[in-house]
C-alpha positions in Angstrom: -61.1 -19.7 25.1 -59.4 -22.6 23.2 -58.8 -22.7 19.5 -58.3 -25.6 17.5 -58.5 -26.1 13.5 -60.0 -28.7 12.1 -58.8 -29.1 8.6 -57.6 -32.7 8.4 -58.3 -36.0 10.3 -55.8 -35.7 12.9 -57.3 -32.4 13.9 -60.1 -34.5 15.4 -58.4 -36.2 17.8 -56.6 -33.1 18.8 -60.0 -31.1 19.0 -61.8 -34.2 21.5 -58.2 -34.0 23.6 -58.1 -30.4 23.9 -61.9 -30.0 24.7 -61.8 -32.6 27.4 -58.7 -31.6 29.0 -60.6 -28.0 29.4 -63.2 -29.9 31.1 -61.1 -31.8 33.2 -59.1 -28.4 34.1 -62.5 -26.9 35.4 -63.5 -29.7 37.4 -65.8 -32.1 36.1 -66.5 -35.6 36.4 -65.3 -38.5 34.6 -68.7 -38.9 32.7 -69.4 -35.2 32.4 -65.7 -34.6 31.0 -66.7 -38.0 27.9 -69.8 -36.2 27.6 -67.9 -33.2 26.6 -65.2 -35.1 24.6 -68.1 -37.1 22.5 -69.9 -33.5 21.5 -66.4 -32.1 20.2 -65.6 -35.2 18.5 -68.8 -35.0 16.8 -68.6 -31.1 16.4 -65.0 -31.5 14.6 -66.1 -34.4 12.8 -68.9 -32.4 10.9 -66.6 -29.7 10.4 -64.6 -32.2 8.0 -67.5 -33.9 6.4 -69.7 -30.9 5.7 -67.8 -27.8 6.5 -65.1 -28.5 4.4 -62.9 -27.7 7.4 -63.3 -25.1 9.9 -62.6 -24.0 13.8 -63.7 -25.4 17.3 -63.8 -22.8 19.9 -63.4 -24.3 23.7 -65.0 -22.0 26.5 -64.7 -23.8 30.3 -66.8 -21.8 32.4 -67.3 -23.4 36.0 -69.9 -25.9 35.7 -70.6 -26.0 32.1 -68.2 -26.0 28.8 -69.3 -24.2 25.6 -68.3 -25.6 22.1 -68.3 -23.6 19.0 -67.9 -25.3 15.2 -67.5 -22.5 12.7 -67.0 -23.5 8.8 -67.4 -21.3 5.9 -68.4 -24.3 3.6 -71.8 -25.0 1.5 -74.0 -24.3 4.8 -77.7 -26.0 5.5 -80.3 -25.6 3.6 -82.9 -27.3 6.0 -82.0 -27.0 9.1 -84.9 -28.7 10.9 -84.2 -31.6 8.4 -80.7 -31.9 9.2 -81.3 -32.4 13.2 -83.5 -35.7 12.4 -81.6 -38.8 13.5 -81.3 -40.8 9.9 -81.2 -37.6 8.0 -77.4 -37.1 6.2 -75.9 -35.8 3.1 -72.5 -37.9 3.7 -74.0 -41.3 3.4 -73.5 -41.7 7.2 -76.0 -43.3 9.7 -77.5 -39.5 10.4 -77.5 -39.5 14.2 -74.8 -36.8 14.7 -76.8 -33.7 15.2 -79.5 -35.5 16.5 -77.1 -36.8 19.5 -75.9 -33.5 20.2 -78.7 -31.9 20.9 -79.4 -34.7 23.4 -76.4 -33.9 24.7 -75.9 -29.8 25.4 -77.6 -27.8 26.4 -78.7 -25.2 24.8 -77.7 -26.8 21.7 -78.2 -24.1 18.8 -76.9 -23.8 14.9 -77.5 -21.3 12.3 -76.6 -21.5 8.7 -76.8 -19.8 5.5 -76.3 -21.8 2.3 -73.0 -20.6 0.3 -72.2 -19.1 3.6 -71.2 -21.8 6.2 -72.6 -23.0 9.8 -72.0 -22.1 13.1 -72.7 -24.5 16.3 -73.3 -23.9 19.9 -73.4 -26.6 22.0 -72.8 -26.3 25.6 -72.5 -29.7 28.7 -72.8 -29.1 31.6 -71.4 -30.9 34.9 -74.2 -31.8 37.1 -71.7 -33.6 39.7 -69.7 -30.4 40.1 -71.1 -28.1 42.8 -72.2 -24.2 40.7 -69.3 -21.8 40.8 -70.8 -19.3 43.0 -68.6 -16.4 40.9 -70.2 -17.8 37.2 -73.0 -16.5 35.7 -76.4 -17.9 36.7 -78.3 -19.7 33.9 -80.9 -16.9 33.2 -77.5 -14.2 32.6 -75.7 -16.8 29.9 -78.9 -17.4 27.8 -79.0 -13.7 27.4 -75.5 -12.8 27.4 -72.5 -14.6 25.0 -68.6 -13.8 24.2 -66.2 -15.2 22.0 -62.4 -13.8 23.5 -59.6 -15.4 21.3 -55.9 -15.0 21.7 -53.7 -14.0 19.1 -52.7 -16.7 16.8 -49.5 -17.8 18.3 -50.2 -16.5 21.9 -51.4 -18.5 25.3 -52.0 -15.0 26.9 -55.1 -13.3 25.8 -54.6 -9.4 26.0 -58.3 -8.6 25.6 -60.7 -9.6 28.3 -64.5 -9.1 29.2 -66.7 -8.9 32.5 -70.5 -8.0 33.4 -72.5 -6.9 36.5 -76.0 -7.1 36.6 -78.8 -6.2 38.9 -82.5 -4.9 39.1 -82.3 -1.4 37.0 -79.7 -2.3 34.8 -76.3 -4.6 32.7 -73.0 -3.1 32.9 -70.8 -4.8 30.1 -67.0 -4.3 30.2 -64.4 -4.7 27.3 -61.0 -4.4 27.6 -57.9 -4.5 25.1 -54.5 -4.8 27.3 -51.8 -2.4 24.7 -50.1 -4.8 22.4 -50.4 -8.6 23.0 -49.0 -11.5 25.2 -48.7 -11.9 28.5 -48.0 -7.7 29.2 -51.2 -6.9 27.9 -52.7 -9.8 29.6 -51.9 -8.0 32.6 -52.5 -4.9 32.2 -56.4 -6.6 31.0 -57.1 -8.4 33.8 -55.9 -5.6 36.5 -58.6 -3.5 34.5 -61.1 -6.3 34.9 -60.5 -6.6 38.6 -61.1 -2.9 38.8 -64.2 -3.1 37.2 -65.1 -5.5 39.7 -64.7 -3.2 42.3 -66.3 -0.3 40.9 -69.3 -1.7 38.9 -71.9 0.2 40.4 -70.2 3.7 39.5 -71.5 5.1 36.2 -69.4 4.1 32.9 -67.8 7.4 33.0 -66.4 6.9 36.8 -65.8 3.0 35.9 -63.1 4.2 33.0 -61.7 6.8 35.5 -61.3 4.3 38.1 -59.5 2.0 35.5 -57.4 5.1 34.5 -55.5 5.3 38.0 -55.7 1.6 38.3 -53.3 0.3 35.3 -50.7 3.3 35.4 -48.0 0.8 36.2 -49.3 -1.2 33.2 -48.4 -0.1 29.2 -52.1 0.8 29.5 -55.3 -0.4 27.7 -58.6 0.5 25.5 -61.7 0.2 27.3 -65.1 0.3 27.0 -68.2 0.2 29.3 -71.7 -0.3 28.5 -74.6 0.0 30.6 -78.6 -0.7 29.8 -81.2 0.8 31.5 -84.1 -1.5 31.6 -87.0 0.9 32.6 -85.6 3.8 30.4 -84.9 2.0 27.2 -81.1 3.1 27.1 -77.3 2.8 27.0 -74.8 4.7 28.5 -71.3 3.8 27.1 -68.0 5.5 28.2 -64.7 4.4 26.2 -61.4 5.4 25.5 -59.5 3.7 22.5 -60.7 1.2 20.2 -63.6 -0.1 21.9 -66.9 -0.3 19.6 -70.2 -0.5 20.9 -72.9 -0.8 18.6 -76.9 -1.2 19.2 -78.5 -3.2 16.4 -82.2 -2.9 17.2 -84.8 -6.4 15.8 -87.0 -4.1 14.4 -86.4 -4.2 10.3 -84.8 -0.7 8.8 -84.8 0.6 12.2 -81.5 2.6 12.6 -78.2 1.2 13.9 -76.3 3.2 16.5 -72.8 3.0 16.8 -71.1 4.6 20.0 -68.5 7.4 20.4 -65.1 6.7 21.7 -62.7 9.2 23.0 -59.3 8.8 21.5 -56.2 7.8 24.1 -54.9 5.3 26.1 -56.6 3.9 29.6 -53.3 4.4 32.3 -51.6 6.7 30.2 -53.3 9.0 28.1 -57.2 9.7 28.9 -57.6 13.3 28.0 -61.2 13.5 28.2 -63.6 10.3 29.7 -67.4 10.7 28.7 -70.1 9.1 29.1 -73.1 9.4 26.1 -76.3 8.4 26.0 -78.5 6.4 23.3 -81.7 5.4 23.4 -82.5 1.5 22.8 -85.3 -1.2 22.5 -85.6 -4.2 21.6 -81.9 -5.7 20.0 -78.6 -6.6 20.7 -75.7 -4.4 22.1 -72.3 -5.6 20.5 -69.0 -4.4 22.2 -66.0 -5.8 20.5 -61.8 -4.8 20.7 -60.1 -3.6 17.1 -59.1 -7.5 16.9 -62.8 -7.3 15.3 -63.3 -5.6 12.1 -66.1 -2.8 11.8 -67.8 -3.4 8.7 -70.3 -6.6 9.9 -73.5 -5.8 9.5 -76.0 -8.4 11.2 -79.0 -7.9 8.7 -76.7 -9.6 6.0 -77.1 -12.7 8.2 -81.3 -13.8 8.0 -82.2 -14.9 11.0 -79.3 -14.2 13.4 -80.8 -11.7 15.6 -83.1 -14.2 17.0 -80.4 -16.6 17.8 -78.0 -17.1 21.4 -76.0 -14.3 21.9 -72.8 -16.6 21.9 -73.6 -17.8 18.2 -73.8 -14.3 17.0 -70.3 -13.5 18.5 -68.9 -16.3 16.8 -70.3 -15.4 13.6 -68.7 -12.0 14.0 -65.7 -13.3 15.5 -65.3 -16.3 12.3 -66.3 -13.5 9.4 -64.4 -10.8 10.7 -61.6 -11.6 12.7 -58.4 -9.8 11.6 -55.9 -12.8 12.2 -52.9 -10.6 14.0 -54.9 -9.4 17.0 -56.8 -11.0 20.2 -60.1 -10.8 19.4 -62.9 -10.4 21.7 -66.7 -10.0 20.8 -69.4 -9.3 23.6 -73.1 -9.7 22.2 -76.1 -8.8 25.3 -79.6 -8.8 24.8 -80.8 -5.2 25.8 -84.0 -6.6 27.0 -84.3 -7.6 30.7 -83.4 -11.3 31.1 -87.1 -11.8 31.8 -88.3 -10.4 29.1 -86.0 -11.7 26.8 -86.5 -15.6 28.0 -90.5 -14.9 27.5 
């Protein structure tokens, strides 16, 4: 995932360069890859005229490219105001979030006055045959990720995967030891383990991942997996992996998951998988790159939105700066239930 700041007027140009060179890079069309330029130029824009400044976030996927804005400036304090066409604060014409959501899809913002706003809008390519290897539609409205290298680095040490089928989602995390392109490696080895062993349980997943990275300097992992019929997670992980369940339901209790000390390759004295039971919320795995005191119910409103804003909310509030950063939000309800 790409990373560009916004905090002066050059920065826009870079930001509509960088976001259509991703699209170009993952195959789409001329008029796909403008579409895709216009939205970030617009995104980056807003992030100067309202947002005081702020991020873009770049995510090429296949078919479809994901844009992020994240500012920490005044915020919004009608939202369903600000989308008219002719409605603007900056004494422009009004038609910018208005002509975004024309354009993505989904197109989705949350925003807390005093607090800042967060943007999702993702184009897709409808000239570029589906990547049979991305996720399907259904699987990305209920599913988001926000992986971010460290600030300096083109190698992303942390790295994410999922498998899902009838019974159940397995969600993977992984933080290569370190950063740059080592623990790249040593991260995407453990990803394409994953992909060979995702129907083992969590606990035999991490084992597997164990033998497979010896040669590497080794890695944290952690692997989820919701049980749709039984209402819960089973979550194995060694180092500093954190899985936490934040149910909808008001007051009801967070659960945050147990992680055996050590080092995936290297040192993984004990591998365990626990058990926790789980409704109707969100399941957040995210590296140490994250830090562990976000609590969602400061954030009104949140819960309800696309699991890819609410990892960039996490990821723009509580990003530590020196670290790859990954955040992996999943609906725990069955995609069916959670599109009704």
């Amino acid at each position: 995932m790409l990373e560009v700041l916004v905090r002066e007027q050059s920065q826009i140009a870079e930001a509509r360069r960088r976001a259509s060179s991703a699209a170009t890079a993952s195959g789409f069309g001329e008029t796909a890859a403008g579409r895709v330029a216009l939205v970030a130029t617009e995104l980056a824009t807003n992030l100067l005229k309202h947002g005081q400044g702020g991020r873009l976030l770049v995510d090429a996927a296949g078919s479809h490219v994901s844009l992020l804005a994240l500012d920490t400036g005044e915020g919004i304090a009608d939202i369903g105001r600000s989308l008219a066409d002719g409605y603007s604060t900056a004494g422009t014409a009004g038609n910018g979030l208005g002509a975004l959501r024309r354009l993505a899809d989904p197109f989705e913002l949350v925003s807390w006055p005093g607090r800042g706003t967060a943007v999702l809008a993702r184009v897709a390519d409808s000239e570029t045959p589906p990547d049979p290897q991305a996720a399907p539609p259904a699987l990305r409205d209920t599913l988001g990720a926000v992986v971010v290298p460290r600030p300096g680095e083109t190698a992303c040490g942390d790295a994410w995967s999922c498998h899902e089928d009838a019974q159940s989602r397995t969600v993977f995390v992984v933080d290569g030891l370190g950063h740059g392109m080592d623990a790249a490696r040593a991260a995407n080895e453990a990803v394409a383990q994953f992909q060979r062993s995702r129907h083992q349980p969590p606990e035999e997943i991490v084992q597997g991942v164990h033998g497979a990275i010896r040669h590497t300097r080794g890695a944290a992992v952690g692997v989820s997996r919701i049980h749709w019929a039984s209402g819960t997670v089973s979550f194995a992980g060694v180092g500093n992996i954190a899985s936490t369940f934040v149910p909808r339901a008001p007051g009801a209790a967070v659960r945050r998951m147990v992680s055996h000390n050590g080092i995936v390759g290297h040192n993984a004295r004990k591998i365990q998988a626990f058990d926790y039971p789980c409704g109707d919320g969100l399941l957040v795995l995210h590296s140490d790159g994250i830090a562990t005191s976000w609590n969602l119910a400061t954030y009104p409103g949140l819960m309800q939105a696309h699991p890819m804003l609410v990892a960039a909310v996490l990821y723009r509030d509580f990003g530590r700066g020196r670290d790859d950063a990954t955040v992996v939000v999943a609906d725990t309800r069955a995609p069916a239930q959670a599109r009704a």
